[in-house]
MIRO-837608 format. One record per residue (C-alpha): residue number from 1; residue in three letters; x, y, z. Coordinates in steps of 0.02 Angstrom, whole numbers, m for minus. Last residue first. Layout:
<pts>
> NUM ALA X Y Z
...
</pts>
This chain:
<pts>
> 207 UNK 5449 7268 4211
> 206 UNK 5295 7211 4215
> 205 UNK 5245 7031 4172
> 204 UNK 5093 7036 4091
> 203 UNK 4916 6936 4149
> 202 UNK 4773 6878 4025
> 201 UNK 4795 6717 4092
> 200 UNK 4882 6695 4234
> 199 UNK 5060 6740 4291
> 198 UNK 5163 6631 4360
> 197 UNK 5320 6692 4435
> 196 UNK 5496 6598 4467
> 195 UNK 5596 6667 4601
> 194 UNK 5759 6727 4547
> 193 UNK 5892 6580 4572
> 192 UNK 6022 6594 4724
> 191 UNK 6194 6615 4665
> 190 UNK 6301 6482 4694
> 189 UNK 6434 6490 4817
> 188 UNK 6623 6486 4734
> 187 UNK 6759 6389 4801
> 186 UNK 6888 6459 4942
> 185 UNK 7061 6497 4838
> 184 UNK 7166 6559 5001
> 183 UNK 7254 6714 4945
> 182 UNK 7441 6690 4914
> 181 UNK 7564 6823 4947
> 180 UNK 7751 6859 4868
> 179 UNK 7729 6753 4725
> 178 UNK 7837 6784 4584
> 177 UNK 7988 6883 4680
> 176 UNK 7953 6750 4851
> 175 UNK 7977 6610 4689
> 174 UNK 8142 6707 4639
> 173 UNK 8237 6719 4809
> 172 UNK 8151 6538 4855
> 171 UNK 8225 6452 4705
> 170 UNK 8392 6532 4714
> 169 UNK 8418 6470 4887
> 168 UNK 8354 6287 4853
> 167 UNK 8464 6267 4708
> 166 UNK 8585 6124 4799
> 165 UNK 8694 6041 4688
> 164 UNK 8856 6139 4747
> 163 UNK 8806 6109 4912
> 162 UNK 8844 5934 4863
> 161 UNK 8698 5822 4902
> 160 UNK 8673 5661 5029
> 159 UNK 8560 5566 5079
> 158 UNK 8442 5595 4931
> 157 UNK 8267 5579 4934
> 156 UNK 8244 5714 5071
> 155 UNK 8316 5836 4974
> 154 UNK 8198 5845 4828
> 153 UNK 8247 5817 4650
> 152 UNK 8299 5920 4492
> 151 UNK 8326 5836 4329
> 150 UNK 8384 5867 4179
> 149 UNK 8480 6043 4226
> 148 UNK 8558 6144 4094
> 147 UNK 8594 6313 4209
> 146 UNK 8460 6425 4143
> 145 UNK 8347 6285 4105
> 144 UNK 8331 6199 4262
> 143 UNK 8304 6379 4338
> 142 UNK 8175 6417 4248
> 141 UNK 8095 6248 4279
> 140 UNK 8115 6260 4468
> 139 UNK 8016 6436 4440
> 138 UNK 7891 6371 4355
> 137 UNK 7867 6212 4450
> 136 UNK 7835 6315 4626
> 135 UNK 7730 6411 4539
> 134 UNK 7589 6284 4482
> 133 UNK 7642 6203 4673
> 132 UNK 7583 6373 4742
> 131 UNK 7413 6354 4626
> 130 UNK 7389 6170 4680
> 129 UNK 7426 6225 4854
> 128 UNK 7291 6366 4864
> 127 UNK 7176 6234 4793
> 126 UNK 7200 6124 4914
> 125 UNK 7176 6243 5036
> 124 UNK 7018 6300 5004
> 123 UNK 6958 6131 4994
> 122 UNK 6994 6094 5158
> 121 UNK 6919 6262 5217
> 120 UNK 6762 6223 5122
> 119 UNK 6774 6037 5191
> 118 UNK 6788 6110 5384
> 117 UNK 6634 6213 5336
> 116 UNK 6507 6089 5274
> 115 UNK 6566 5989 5449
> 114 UNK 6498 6095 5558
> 113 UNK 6367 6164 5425
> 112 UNK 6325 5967 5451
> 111 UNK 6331 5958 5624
> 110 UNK 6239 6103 5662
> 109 UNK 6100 6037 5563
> 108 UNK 6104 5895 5649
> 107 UNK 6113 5979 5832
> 106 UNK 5946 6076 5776
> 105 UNK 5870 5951 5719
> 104 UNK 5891 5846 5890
> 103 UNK 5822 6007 5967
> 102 UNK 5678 5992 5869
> 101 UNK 5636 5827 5911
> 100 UNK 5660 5866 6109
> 99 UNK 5540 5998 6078
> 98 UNK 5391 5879 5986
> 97 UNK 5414 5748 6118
> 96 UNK 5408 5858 6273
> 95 UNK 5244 5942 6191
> 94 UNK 5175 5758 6169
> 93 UNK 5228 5703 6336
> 92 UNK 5158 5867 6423
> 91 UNK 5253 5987 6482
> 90 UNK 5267 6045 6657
> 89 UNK 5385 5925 6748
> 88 UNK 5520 5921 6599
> 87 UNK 5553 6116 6600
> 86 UNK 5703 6114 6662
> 85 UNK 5795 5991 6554
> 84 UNK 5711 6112 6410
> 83 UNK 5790 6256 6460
> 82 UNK 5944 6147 6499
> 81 UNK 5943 6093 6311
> 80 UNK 5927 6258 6266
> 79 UNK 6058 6316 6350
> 78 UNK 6181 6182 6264
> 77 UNK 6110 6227 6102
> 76 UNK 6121 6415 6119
> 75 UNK 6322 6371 6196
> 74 UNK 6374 6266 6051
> 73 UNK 6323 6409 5933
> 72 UNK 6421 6542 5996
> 71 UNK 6550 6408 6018
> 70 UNK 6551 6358 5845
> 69 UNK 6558 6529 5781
> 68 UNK 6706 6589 5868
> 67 UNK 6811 6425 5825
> 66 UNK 6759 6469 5643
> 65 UNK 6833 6643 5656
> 64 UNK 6989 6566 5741
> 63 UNK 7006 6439 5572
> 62 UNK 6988 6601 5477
> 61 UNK 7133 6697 5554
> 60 UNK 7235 6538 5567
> 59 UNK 7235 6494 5372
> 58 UNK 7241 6651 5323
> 57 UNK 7397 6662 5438
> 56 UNK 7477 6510 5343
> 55 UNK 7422 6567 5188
> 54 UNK 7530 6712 5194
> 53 UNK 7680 6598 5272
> 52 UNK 7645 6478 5116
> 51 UNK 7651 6631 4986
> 50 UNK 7820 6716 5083
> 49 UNK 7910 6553 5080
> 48 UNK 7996 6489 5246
> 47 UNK 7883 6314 5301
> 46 UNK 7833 6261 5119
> 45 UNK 8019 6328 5040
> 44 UNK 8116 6202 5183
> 43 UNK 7986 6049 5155
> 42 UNK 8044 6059 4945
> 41 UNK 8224 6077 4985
> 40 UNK 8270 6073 4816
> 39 UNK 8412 5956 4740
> 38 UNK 8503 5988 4541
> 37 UNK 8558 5848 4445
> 36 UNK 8638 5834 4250
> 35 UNK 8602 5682 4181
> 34 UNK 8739 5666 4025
> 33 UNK 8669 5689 3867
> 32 UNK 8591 5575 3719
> 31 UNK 8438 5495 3811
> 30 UNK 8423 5660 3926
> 29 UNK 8406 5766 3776
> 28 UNK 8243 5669 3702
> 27 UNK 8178 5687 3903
> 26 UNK 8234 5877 3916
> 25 UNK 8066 5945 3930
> 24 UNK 7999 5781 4031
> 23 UNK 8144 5815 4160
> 22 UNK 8085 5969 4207
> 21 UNK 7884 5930 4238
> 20 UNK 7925 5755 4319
> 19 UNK 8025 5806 4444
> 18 UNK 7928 5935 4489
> 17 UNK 7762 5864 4493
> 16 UNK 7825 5700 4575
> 15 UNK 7903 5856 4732
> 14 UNK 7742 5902 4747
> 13 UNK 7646 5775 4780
> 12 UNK 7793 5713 4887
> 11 UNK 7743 5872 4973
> 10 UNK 7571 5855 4996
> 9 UNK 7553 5737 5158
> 8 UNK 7685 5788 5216
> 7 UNK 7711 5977 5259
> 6 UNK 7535 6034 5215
> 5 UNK 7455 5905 5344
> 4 UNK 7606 5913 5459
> 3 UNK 7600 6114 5469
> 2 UNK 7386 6081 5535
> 1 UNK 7244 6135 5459
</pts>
């Protein structure tokens, strides 16, 4: 998972959540009062924020655990696949048949706990950032209503900002207060179903 992928692909999300969110409180005010702006640094709190730097290293520690378990497993199927190179002379075609088969299951199945895990870990993340973003608005809210603010907008849609209008500072002093770590949100295995038993006639469950 990549800084880009967090960095751009989700921020305008982000930023359209915020926006919208404070400005639909005061939208009744806004038609009778003055706008009043405020600008975030939306990309600036991703990259520096305590949460996103947490689940930054998450991140990393269990994308190097995966990287560890591919390779163990890379290397059993590229061994057996010279075991069975090898042994090419001395089997017969039906026994040749029947290995190389398995060995073609065997890459499958790797391939799809390959690729089973990269969407847990996707998924994991996205739900980390919905829950940061959930934050993220709270606090921009707060602040919106502290100081009378209608609407609050990212830096990188306007070319150029007052300092004056700039909140990013306060936001990431009280969102690092709120939300110091962030644990990655990986979704929930099923539990495995008892066994069913059929008794026969005449037959009692014991306990």
């Amino acid at each position: 998972m990549s800084k880009a992928r967090f960095s751009l692909a989700l921020v305008g999300a982000i930023v359209a959540a915020l926006v919208l969110g404070v400005s639909h409180a005061w939208a009744q005010k806004v038609a009778k009062d003055p706008v009043s702006f405020a600008v975030i640094d939306v990309q600036l709190i991703l990259n520096t924020s305590l949460a996103m730097k947490n689940v930054r290293e998450q991140l990393e520690q269990e994308r190097r655990r995966f990287q560890v378990s591919i390779a163990a497993e890379e290397k059993k199927l590229r061994d057996a696949g010279q075991k069975l190179a090898r042994r090419r002379g001395v089997l017969s075609p039906q026994a040749l048949a029947r290995r190389s088969q398995q060995l073609r299951n065997r890459m499958a199945l790797f391939q799809r706990r390959f690729q089973a895990k990269r969407r847990e870990i996707d998924q994991a993340f996205a739900a980390t950032l919905r829950e940061f973003e959930k934050e993220l608005k709270a606090v921009v809210a707060e602040i919106a209503r502290e100081r009378g603010y209608t609407v609050v907008l990212d830096r990188r849609q306007t070319p150029y900002v007052k300092p004056e209008l700039m909140i990013t500072t306060e936001t990431l002093t009280r969102l690092n207060k709120r939300l110091p770590v962030l644990k990655l949100k990986f979704p929930e295995k099923p539990k495995p179903r008892p066994p069913s038993v059929i008794l026969g006639p005449g037959l009692k469950k014991q306990n």
